[in-house]
TIPAGU-164349 format. One line per 2 residues: number of its first residue (from 1); for each residue x, y, z of C-alpha. Coordinates in pm, whole numbers. Layout:
REM residues N
NUM) X,Y,Z  ...
//
This chain:
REM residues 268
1) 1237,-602,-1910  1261,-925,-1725
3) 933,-1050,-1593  843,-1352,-1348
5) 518,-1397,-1269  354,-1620,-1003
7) 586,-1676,-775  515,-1836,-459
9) 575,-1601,-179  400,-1795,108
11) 109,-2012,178  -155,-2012,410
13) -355,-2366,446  -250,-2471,110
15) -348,-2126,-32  -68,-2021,-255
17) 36,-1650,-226  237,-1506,-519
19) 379,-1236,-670  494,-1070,-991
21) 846,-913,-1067  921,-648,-1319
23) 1300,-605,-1355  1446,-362,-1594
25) 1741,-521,-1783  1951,-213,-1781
27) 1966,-29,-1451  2213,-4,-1214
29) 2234,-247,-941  2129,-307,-645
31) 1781,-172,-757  1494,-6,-525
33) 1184,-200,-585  790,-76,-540
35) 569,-360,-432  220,-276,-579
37) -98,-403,-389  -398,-328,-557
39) -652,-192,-487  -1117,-314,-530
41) -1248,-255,-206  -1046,-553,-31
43) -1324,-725,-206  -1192,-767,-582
45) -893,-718,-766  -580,-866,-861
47) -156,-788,-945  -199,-886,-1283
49) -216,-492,-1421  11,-278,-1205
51) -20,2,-1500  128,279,-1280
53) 403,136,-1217  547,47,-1533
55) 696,349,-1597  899,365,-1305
57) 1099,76,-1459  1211,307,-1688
59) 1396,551,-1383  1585,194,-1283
61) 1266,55,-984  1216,-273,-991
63) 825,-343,-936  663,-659,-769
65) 284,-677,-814  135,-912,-537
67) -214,-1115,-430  -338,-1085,-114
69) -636,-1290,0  -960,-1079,-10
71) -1215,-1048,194  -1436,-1305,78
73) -1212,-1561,170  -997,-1365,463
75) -1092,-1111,674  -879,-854,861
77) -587,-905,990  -523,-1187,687
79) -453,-885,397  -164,-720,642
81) -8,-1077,714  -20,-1141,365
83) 115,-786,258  394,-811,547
85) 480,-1176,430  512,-1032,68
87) 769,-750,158  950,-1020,398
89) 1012,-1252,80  1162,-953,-117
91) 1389,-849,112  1481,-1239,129
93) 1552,-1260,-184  1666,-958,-305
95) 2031,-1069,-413  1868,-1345,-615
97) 1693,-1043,-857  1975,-759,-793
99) 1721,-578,-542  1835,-356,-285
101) 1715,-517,37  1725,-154,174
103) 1520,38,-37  1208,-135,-28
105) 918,84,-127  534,31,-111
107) 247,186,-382  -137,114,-315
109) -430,226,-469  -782,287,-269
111) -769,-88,-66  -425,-113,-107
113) -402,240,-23  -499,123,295
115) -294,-164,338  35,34,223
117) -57,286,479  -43,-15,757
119) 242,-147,634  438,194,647
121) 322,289,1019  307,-109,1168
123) 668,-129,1165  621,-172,1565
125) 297,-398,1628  417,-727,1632
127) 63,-819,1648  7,-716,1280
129) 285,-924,1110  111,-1284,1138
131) 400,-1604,1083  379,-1634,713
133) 653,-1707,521  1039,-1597,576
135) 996,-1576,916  1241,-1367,1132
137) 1305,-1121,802  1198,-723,838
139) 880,-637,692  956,-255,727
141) 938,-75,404  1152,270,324
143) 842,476,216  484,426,151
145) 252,549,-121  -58,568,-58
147) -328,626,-342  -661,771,-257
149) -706,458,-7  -925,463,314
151) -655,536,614  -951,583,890
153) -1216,358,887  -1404,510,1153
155) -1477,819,997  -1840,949,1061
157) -1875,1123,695  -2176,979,544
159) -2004,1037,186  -1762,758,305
161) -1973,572,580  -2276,490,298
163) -2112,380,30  -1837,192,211
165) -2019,68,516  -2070,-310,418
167) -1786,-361,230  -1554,-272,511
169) -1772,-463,738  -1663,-778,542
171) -1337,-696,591  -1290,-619,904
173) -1571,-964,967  -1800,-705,1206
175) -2158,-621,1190  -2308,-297,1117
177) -2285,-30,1231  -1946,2,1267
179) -1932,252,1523  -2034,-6,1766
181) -1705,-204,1737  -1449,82,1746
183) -1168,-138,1873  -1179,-352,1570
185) -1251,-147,1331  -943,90,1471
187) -722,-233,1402  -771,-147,1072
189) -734,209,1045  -331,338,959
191) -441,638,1093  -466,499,1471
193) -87,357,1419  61,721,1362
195) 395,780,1529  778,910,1476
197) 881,529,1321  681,552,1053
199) 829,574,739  824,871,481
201) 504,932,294  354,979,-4
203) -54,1039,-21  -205,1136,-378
205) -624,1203,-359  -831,1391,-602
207) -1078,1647,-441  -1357,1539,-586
209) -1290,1202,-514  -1675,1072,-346
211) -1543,721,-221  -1282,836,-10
213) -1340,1196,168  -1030,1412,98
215) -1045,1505,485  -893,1174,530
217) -576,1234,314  -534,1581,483
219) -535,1491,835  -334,1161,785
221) -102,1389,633  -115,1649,944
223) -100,1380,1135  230,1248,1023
225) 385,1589,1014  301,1646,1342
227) 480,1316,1445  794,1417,1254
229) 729,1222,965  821,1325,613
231) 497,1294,436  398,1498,89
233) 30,1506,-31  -65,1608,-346
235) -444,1687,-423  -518,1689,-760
237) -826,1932,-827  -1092,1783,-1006
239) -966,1449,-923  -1217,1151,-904
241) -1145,849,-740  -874,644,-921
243) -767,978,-1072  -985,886,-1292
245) -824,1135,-1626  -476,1104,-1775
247) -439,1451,-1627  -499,1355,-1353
249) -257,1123,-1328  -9,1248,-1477
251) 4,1529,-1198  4,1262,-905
253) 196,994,-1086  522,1319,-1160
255) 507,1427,-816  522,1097,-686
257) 821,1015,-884  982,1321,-768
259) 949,1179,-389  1109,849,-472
261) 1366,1026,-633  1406,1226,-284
263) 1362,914,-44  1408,612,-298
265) 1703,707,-498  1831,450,-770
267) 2194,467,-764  2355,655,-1005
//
């Protein structure tokens, strides 16, 4: 395996935006490539452990873990910019690493759950891809994968409302309660952006996941299905948030290799 870390993908004010690649030395070329964004509540967090994703250099995926600016320093729409500006510079450069600029995938867990989800319905709101960094270059990815992450941030379930309610306040930069400022907090909700251009999904949640209600996964699902779009969900029973057990995982993580297989191929 070939790793670069830290490289420079845009910046924003003198804020240097970077990213990690993972290249496996022996797979056939062009590779697909999942771009990780991590997850911590849009608060926290970083690329430097993309853990899930390692083993999917073993099926020939290249993997780029990336830093977007959190909350505390950025609120919404910065984290989408920086997201879309990450995928841009991939595709960019994708000859330079032996990338497929065509089969770009996108993985996030919880936050970058989220922010996945955005990228992989946004493909049409202009609005949403901010002027960072390769400018002019698609920020459209081939399928999304969206782990456990928060797709409607309006949703009036005091399991997620509670616990959530002043973290996602930061980052959407609007007082509580939310409810009063629907429009913004909508801007940051992949489930308002549903339509037949979104790209195929992928949504893993446990069911007794208590930071993100299950409802969520299953009607962004039914949503998507009812615009046309692939999407598969798999609920993992007993499954915490984080899919928290190697079993767990395991079940998400196989099934989820099985769709990139389907949507993602590596060639053969």
């Amino acid at each position: 395996m070939d790793v670069q870390k830290n490289i420079e993908y845009a910046n924003v004010n003198g804020h240097s935006l970077c990213l990690d690649l993972y290249l496996p030395k022996d797979a056939a070329r062009p590779m697909p490539v999942i771009v990780y964004f991590h997850g911590g509540g849009f608060r926290w967090g970083s690329k430097a452990n993309p853990s899930r994703m390692m083993p999917l250099l073993k099926l020939g995926y290249a993997v780029a873990g990336v830093d977007y600016r959190l909350s505390k320093e950025a609120s919404f729409p910065a984290q989408i910019y920086d997201c879309k500006a990450a995928i841009r510079w991939v595709r960019a450069h994708a000859a330079d690493y032996g990338i497929d600029p065509n089969k770009i995938g996108a993985f996030g867990e919880s936050a970058g759950g989220n922010l996945v989800s955005l990228l992989g319905t946004t493909m049409r709101h202009p609005e949403l891809e901010g002027n960072e960094g390769n400018p002019g270059v698609s920020s459209g990815v081939q399928v999304a994968c969206d782990y456990f992450g928060p797709v409607d941030l309006l949703d009036s379930n005091p399991a997620f409302t509670k616990p959530q309610s002043w973290v996602l306040s930061q980052f959407l930069s609007v007082p509580l309660p939310l409810v009063n400022y629907p429009d913004k907090v909508r801007l940051g909700s992949p489930f308002s952006y549903v339509d037949n251009q979104a790209c195929p999904f992928f949504i893993a949640q446990g069911d007794a996941d208590t930071a993100v209600p299950m409802e969520q996964s299953v009607r962004f699902d039914a949503a998507l299905k009812k615009a046309g779009v692939a999407s598969v969900l798999c609920i993992v029973p007993g499954g915490r948030h984080n899919l928290a057990t190697p079993a767990a995982s395991a079940q998400a993580d196989a099934a989820m290799e099985a769709f990139l297989q389907q949507y993602l191929p590596t060639p053969k």
